[in-house]
PQR file with spaces between the fields and no chain letter, atoms N, CA, C, O and H, PARSE charges and radii, in Angstrom:
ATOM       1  N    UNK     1     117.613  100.467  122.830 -0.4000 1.5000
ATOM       2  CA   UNK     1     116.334  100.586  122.164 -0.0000 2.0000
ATOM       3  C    UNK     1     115.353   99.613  122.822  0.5500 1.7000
ATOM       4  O    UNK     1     115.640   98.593  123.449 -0.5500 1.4000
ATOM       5  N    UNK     2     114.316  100.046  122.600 -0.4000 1.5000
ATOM       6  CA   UNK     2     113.588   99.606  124.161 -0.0000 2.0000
ATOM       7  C    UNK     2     112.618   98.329  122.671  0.5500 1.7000
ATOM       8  O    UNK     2     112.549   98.742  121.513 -0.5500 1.4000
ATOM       9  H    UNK     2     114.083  100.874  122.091  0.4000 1.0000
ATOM      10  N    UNK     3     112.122   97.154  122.992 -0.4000 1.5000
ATOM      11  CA   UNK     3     111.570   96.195  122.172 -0.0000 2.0000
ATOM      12  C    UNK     3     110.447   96.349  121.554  0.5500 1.7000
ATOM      13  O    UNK     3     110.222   97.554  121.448 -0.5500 1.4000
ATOM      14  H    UNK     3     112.178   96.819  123.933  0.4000 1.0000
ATOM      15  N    UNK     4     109.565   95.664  121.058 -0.4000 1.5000
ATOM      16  CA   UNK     4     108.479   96.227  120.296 -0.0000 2.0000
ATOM      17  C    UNK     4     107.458   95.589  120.914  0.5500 1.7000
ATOM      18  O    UNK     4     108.040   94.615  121.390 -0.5500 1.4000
ATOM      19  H    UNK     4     109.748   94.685  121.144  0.4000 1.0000
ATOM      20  N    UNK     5     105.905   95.460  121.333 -0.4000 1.5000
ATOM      21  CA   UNK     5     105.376   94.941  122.001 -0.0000 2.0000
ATOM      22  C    UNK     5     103.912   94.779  121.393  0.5500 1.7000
ATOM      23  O    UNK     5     102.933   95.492  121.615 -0.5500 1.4000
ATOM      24  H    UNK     5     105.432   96.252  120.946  0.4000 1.0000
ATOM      25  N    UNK     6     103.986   93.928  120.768 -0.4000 1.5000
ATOM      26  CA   UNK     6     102.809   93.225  120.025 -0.0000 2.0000
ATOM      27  C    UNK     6     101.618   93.052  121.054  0.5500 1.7000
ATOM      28  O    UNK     6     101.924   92.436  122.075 -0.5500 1.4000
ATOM      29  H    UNK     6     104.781   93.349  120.588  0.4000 1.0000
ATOM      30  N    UNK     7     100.230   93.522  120.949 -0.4000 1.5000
ATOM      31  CA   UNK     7      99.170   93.191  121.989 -0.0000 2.0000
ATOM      32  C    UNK     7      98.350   93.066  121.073  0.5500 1.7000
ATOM      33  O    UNK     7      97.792   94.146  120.880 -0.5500 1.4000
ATOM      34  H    UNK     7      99.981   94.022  120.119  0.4000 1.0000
ATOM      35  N    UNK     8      97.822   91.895  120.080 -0.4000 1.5000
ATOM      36  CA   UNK     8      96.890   91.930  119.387 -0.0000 2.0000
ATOM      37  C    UNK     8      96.317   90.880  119.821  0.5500 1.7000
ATOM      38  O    UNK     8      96.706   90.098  120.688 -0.5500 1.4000
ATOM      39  H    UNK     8      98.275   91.017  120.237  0.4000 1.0000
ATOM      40  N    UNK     9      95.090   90.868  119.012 -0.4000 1.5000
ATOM      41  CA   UNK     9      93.758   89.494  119.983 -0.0000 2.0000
ATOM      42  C    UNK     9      94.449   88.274  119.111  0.5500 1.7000
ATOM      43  O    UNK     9      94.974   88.232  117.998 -0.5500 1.4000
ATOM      44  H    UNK     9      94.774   91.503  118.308  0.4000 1.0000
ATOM      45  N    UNK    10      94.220   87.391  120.054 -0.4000 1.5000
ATOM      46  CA   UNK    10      94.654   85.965  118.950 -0.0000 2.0000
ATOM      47  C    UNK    10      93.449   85.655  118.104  0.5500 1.7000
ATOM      48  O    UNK    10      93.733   85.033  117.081 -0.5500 1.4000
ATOM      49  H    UNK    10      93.794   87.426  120.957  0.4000 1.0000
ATOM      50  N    UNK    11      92.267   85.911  118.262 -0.4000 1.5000
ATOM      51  CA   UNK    11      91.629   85.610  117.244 -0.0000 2.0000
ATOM      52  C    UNK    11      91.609   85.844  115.973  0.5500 1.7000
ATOM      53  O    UNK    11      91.059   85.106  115.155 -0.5500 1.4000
ATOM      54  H    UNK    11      92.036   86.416  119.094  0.4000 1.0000
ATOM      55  N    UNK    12      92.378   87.184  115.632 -0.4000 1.5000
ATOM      56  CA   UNK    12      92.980   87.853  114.951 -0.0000 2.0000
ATOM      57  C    UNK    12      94.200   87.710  113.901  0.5500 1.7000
ATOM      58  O    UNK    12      94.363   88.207  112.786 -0.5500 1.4000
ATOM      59  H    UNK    12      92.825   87.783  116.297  0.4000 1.0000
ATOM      60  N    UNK    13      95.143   86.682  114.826 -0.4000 1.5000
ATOM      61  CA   UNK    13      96.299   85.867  114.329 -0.0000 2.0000
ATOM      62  C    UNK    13      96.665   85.784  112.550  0.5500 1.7000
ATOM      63  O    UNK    13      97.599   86.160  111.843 -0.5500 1.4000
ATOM      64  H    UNK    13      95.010   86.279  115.732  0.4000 1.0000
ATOM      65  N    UNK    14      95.459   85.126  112.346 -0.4000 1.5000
ATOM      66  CA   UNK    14      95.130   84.912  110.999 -0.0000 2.0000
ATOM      67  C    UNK    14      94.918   86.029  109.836  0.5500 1.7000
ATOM      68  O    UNK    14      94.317   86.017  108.762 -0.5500 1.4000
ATOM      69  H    UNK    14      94.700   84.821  112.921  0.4000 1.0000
ATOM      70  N    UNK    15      95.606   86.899  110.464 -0.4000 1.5000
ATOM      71  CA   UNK    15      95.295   88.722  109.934 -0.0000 2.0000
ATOM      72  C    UNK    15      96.820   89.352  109.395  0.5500 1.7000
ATOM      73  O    UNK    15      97.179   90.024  108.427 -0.5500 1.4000
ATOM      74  H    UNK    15      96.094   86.908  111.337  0.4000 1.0000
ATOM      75  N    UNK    16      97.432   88.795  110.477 -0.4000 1.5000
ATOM      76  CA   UNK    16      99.077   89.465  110.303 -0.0000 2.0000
ATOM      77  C    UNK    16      99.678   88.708  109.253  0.5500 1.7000
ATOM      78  O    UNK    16     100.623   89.401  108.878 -0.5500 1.4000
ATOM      79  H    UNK    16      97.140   88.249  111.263  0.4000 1.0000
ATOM      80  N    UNK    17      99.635   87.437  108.431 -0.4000 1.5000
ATOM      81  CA   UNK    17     100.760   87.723  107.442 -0.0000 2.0000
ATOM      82  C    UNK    17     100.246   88.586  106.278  0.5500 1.7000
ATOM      83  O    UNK    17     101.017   88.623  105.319 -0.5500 1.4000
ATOM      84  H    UNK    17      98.867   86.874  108.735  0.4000 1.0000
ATOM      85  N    UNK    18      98.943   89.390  106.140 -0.4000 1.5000
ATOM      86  CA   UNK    18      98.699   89.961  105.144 -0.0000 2.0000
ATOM      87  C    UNK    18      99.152   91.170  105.604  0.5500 1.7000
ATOM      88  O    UNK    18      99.936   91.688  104.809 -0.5500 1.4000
ATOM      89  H    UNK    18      98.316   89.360  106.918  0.4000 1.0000
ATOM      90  N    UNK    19      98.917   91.896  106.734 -0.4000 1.5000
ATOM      91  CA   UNK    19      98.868   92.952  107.531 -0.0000 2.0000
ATOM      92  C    UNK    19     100.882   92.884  107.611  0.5500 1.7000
ATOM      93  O    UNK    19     101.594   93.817  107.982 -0.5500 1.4000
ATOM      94  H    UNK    19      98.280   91.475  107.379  0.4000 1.0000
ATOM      95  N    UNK    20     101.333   91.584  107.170 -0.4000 1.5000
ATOM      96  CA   UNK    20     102.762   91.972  107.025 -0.0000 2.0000
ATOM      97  C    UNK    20     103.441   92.435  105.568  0.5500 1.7000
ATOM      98  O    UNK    20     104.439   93.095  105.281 -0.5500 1.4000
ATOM      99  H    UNK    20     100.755   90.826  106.868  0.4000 1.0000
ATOM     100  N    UNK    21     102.603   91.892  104.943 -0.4000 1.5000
ATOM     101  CA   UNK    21     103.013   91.361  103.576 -0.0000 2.0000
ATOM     102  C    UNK    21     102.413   92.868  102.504  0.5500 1.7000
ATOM     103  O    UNK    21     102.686   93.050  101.317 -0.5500 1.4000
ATOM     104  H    UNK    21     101.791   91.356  105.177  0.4000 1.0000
ATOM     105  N    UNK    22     101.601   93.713  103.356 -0.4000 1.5000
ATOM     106  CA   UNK    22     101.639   95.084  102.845 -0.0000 2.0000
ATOM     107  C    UNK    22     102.655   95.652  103.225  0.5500 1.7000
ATOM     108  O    UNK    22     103.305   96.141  102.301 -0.5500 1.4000
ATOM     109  H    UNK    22     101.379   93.565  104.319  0.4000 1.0000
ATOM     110  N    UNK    23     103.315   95.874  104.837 -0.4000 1.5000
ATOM     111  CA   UNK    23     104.687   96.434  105.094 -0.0000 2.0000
ATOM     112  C    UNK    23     105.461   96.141  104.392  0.5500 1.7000
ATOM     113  O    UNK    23     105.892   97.109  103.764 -0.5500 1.4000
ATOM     114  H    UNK    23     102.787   95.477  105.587  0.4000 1.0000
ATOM     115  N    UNK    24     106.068   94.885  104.058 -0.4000 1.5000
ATOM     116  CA   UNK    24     107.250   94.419  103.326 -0.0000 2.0000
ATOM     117  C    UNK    24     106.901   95.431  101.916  0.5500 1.7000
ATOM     118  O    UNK    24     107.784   96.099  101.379 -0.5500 1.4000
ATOM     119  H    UNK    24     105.718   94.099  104.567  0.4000 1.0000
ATOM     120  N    UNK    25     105.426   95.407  101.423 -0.4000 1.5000
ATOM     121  CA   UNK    25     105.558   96.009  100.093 -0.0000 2.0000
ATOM     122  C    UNK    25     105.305   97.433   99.791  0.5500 1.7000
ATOM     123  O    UNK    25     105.099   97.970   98.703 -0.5500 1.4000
ATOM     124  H    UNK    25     104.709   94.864  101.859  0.4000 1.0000
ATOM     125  N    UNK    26     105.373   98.012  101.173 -0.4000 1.5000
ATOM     126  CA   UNK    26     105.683   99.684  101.205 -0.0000 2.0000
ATOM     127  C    UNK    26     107.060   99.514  101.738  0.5500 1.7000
ATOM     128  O    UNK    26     107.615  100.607  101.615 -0.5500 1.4000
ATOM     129  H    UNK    26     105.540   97.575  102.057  0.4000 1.0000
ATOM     130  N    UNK    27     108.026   98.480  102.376 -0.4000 1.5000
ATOM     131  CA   UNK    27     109.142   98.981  102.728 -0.0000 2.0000
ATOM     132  C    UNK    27     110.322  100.209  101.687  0.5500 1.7000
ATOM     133  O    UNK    27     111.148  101.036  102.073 -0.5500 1.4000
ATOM     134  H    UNK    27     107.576   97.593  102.475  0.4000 1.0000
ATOM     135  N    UNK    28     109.916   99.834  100.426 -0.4000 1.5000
ATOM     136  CA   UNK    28     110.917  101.211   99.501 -0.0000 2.0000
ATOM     137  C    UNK    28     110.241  102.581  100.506  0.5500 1.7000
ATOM     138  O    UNK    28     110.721  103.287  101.393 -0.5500 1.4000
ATOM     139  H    UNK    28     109.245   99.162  100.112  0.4000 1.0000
ATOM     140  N    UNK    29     109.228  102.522   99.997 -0.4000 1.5000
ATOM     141  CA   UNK    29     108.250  103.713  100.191 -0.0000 2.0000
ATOM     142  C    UNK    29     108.640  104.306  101.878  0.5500 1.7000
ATOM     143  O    UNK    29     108.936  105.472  102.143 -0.5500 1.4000
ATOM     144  H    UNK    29     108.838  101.949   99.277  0.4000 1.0000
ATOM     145  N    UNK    30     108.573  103.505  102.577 -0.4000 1.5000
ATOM     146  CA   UNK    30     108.924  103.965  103.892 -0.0000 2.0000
ATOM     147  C    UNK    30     110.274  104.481  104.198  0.5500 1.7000
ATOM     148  O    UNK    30     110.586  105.555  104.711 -0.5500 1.4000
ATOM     149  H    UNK    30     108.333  102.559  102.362  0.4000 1.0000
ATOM     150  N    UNK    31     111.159  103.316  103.702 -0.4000 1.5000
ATOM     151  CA   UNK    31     112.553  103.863  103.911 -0.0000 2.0000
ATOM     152  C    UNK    31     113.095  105.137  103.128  0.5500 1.7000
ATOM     153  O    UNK    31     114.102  105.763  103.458 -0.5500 1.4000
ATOM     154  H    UNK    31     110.906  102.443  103.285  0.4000 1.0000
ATOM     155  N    UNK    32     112.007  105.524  101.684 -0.4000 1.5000
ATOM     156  CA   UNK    32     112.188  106.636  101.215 -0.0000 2.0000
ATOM     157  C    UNK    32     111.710  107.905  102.110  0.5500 1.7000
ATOM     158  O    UNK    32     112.321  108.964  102.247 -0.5500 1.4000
ATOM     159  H    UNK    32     111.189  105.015  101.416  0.4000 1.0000
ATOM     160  N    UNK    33     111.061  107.712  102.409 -0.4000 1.5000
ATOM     161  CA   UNK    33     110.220  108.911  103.685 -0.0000 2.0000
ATOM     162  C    UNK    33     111.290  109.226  104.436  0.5500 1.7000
ATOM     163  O    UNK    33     111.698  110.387  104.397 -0.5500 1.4000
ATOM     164  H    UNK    33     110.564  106.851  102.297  0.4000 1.0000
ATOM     165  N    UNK    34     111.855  108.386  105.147 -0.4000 1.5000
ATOM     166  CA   UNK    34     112.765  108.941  106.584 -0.0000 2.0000
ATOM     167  C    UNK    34     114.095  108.841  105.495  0.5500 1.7000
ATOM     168  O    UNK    34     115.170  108.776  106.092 -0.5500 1.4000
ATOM     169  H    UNK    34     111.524  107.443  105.179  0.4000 1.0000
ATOM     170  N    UNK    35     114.187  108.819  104.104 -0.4000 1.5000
ATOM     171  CA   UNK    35     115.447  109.093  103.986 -0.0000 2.0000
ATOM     172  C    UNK    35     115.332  110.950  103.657  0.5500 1.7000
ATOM     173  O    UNK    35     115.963  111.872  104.175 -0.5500 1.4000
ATOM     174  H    UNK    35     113.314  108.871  103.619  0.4000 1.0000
ATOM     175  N    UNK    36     114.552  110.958  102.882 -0.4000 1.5000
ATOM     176  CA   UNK    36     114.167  112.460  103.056 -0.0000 2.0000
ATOM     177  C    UNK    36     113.385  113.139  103.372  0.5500 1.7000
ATOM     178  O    UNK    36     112.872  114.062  102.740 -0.5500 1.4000
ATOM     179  H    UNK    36     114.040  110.210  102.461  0.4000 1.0000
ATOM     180  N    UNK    37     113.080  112.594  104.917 -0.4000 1.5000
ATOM     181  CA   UNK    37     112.585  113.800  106.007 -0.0000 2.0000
ATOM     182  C    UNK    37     113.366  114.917  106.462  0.5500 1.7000
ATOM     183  O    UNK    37     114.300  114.808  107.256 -0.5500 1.4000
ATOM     184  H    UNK    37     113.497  111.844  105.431  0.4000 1.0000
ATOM     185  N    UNK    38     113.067  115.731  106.074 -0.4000 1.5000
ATOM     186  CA   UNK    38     113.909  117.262  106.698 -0.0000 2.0000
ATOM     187  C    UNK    38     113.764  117.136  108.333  0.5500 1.7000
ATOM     188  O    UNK    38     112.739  116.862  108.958 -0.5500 1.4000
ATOM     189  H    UNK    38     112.308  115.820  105.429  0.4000 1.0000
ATOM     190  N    UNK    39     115.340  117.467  108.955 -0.4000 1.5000
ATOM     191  CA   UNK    39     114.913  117.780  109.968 -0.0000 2.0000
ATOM     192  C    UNK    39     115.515  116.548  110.747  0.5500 1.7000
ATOM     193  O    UNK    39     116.165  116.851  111.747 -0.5500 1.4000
ATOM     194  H    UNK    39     116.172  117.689  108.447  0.4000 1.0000
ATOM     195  N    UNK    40     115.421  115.430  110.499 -0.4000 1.5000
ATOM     196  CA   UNK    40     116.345  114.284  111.256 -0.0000 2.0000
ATOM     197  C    UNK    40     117.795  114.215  111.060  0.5500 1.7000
ATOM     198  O    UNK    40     118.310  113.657  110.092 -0.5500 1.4000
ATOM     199  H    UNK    40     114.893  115.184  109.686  0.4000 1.0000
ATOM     200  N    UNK    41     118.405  114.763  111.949 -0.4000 1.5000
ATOM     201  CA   UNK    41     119.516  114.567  112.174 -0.0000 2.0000
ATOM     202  C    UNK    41     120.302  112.935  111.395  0.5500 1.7000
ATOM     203  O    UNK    41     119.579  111.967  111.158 -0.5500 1.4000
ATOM     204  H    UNK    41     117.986  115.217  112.735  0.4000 1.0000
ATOM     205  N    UNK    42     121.501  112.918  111.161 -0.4000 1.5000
ATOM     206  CA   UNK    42     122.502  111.525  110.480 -0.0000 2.0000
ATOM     207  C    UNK    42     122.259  110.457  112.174  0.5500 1.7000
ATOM     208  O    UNK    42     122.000  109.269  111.981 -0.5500 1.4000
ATOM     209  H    UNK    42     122.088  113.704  111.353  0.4000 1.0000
ATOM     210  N    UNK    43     122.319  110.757  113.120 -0.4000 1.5000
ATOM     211  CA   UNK    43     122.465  110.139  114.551 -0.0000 2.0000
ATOM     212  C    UNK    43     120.741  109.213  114.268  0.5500 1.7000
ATOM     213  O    UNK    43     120.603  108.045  113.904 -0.5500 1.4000
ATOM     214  H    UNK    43     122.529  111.722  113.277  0.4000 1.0000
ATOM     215  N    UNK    44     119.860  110.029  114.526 -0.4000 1.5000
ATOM     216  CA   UNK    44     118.173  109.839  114.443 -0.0000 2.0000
ATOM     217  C    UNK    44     118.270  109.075  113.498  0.5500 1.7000
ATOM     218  O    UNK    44     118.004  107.885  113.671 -0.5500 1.4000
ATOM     219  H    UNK    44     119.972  110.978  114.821  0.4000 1.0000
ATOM     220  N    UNK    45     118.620  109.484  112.424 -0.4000 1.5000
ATOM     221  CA   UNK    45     117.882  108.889  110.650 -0.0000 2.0000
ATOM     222  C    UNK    45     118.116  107.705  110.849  0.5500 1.7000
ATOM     223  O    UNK    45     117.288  106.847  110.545 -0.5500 1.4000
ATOM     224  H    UNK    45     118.837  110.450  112.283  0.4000 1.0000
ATOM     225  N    UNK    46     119.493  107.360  111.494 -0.4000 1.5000
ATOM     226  CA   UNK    46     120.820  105.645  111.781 -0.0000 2.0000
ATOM     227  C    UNK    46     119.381  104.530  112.929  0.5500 1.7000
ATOM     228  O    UNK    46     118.907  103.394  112.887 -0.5500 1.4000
ATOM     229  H    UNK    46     120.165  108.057  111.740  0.4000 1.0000
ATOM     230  N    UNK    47     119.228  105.770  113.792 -0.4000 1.5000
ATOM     231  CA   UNK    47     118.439  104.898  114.337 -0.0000 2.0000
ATOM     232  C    UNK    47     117.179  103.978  114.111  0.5500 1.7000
ATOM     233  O    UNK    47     116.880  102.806  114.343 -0.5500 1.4000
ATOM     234  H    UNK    47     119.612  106.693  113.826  0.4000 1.0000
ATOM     235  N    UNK    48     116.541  105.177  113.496 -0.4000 1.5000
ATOM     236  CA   UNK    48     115.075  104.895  112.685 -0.0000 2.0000
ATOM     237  C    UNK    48     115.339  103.542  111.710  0.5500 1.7000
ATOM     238  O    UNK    48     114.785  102.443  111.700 -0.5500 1.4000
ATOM     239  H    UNK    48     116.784  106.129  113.308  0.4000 1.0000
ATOM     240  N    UNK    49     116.324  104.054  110.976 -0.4000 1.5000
ATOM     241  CA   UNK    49     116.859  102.995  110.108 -0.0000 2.0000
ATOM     242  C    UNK    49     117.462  101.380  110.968  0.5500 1.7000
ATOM     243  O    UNK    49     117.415  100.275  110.430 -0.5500 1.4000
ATOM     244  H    UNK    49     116.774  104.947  110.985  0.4000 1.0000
ATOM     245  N    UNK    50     117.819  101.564  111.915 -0.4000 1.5000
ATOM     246  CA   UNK    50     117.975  100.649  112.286 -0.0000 2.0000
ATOM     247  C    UNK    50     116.874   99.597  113.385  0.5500 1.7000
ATOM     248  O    UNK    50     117.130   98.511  113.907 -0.5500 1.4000
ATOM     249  H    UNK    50     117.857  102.463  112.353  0.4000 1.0000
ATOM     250  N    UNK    51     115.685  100.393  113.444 -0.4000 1.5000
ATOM     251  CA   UNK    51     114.585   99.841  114.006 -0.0000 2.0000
ATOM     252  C    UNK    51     113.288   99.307  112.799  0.5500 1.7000
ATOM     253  O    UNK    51     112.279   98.643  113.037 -0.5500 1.4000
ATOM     254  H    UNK    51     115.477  101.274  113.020  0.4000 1.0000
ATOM     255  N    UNK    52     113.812   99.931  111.356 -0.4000 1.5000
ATOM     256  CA   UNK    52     113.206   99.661  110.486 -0.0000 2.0000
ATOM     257  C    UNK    52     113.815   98.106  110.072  0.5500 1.7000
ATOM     258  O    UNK    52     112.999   97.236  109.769 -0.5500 1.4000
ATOM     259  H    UNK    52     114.631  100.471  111.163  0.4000 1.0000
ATOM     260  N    UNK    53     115.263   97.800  110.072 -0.4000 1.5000
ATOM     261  CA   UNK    53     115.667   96.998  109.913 -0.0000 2.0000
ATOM     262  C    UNK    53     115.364   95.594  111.126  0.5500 1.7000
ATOM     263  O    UNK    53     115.055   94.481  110.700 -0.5500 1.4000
ATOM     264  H    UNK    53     115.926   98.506  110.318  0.4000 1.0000
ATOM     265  N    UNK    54     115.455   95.766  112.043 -0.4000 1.5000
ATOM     266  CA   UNK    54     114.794   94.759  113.063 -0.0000 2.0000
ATOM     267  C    UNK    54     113.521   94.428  112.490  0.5500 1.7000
ATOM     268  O    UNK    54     113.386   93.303  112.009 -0.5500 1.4000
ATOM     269  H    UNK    54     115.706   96.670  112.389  0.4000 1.0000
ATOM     270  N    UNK    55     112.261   95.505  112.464 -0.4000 1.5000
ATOM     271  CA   UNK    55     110.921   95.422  112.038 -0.0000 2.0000
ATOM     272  C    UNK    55     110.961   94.396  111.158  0.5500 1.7000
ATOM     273  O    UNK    55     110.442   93.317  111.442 -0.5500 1.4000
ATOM     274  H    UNK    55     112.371   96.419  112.855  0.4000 1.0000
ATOM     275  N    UNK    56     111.727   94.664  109.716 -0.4000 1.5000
ATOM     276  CA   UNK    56     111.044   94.280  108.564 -0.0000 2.0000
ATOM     277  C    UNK    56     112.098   92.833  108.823  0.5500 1.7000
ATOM     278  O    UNK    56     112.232   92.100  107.843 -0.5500 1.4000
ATOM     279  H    UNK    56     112.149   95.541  109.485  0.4000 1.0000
ATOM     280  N    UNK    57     112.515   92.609  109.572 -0.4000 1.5000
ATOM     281  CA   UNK    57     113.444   90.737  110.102 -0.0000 2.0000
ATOM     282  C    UNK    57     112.435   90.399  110.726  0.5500 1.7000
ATOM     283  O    UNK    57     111.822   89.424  110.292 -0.5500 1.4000
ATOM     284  H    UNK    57     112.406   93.205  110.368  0.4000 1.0000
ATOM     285  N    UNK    58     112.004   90.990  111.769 -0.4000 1.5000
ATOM     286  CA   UNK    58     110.968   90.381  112.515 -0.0000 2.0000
ATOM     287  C    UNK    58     109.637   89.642  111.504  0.5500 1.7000
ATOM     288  O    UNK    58     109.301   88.459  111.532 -0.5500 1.4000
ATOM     289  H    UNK    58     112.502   91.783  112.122  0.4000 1.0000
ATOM     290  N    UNK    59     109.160   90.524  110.815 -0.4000 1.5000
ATOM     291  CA   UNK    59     107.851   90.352  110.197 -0.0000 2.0000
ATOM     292  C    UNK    59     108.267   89.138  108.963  0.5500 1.7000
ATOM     293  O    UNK    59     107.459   88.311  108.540 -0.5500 1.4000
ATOM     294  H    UNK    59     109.433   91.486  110.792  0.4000 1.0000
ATOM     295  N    UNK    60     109.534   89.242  108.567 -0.4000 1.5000
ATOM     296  CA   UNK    60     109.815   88.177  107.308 -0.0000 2.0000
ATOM     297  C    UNK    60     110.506   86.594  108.063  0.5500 1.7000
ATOM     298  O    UNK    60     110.733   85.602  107.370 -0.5500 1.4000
ATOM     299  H    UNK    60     110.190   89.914  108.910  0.4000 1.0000
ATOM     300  N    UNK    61     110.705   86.634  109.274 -0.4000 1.5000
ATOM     301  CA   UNK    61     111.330   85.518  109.762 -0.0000 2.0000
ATOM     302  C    UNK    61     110.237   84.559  109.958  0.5500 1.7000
ATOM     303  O    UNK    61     109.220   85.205  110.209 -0.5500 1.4000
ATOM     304  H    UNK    61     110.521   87.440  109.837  0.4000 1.0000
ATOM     305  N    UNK    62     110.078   83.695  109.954 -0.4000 1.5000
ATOM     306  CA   UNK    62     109.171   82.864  110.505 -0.0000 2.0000
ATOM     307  C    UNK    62     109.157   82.296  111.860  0.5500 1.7000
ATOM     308  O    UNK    62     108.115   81.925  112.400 -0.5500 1.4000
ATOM     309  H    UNK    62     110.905   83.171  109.750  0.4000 1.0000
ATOM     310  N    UNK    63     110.256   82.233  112.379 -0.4000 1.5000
ATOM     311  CA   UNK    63     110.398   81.955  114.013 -0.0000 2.0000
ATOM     312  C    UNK    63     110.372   83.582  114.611  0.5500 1.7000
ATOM     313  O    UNK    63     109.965   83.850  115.741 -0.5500 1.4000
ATOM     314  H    UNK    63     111.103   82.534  111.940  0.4000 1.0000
ATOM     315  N    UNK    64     110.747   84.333  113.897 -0.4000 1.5000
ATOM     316  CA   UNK    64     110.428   85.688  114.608 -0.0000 2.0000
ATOM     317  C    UNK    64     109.199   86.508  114.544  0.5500 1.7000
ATOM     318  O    UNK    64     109.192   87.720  114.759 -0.5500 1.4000
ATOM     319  H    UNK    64     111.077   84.115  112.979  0.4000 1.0000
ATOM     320  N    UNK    65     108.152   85.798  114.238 -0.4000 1.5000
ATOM     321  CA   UNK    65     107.039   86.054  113.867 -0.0000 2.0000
ATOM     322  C    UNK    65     105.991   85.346  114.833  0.5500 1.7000
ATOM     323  O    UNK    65     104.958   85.796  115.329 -0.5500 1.4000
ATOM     324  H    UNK    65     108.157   84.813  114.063  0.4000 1.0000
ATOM     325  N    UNK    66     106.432   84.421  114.914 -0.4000 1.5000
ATOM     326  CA   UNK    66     105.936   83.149  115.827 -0.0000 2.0000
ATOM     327  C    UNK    66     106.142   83.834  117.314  0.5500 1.7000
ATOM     328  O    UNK    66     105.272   84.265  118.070 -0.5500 1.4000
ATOM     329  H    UNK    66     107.271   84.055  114.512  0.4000 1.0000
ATOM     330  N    UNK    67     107.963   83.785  117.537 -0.4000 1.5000
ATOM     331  CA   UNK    67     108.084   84.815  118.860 -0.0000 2.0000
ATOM     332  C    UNK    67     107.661   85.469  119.300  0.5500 1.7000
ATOM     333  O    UNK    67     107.183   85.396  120.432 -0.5500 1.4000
ATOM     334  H    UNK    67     108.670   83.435  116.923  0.4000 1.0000
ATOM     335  N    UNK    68     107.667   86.559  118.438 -0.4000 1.5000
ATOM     336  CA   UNK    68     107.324   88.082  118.539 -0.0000 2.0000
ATOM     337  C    UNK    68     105.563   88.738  118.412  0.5500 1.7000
ATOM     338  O    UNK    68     105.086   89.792  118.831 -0.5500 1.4000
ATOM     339  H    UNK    68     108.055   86.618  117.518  0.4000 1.0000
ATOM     340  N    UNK    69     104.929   87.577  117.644 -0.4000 1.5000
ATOM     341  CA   UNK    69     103.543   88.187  117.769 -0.0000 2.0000
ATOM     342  C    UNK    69     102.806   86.722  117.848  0.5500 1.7000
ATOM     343  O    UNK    69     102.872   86.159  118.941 -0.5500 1.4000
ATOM     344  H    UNK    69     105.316   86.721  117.303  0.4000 1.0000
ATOM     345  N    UNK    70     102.214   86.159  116.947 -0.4000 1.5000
ATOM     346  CA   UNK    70     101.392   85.164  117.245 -0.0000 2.0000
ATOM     347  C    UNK    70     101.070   84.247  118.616  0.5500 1.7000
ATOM     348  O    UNK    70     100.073   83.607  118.949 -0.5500 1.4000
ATOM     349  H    UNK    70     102.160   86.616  116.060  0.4000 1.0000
ATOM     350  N    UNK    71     102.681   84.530  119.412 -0.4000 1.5000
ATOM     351  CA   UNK    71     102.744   83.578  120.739 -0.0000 2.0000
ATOM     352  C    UNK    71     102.495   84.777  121.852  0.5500 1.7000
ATOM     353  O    UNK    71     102.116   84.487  122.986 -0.5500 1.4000
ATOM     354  H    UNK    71     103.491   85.049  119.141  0.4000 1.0000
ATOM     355  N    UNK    72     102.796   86.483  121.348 -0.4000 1.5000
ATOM     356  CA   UNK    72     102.391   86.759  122.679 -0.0000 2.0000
ATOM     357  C    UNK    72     100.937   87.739  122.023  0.5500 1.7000
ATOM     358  O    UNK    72     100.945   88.955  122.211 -0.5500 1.4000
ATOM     359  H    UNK    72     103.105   86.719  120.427  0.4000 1.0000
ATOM     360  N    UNK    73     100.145   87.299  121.517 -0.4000 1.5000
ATOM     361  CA   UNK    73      98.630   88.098  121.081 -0.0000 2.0000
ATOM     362  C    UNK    73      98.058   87.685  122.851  0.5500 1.7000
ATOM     363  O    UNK    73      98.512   86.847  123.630 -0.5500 1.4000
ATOM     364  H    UNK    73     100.139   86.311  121.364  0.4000 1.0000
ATOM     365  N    UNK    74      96.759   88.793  123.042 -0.4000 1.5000
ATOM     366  CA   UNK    74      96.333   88.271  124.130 -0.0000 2.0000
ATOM     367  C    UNK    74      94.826   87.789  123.926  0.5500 1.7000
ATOM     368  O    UNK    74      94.219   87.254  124.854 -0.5500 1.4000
ATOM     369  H    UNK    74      96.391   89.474  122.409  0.4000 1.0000
């Protein structure tokens, strides 16, 4: 699975823990969607699900947050 690649302005910075903190509070809502999307295969659904699971670590970690977006904004 290929990584996720954050390109947001750093001026901006100051935007993403709200812009996270709505994801975290649609995560039911989302993971309900791709649980019953017609049409995704058990193989697909595992995956999705498992890039949903990285996502929502990334966005709640605090060193993975730092890593992953605030240090590489351009």
């Amino acid at each position: 699975m290929k990584d996720r690649r954050y390109r947001g302005r750093c001026p901006h910075n100051d935007l993403l823990d709200g812009t996270f903190a709505y994801f975290v509070e649609k995560e039911a809502e989302i993971r309900g969607l791709i649980a019953e999307l017609e049409g995704l295969d058990d193989g697909n659904r595992k995956k999705v699900e498992k890039y949903l699971d990285s996502f929502f670590k990334d966005i709640t970690t605090p060193k993975a947050k730092d890593r992953k977006f605030t240090s590489k904004c351009v």
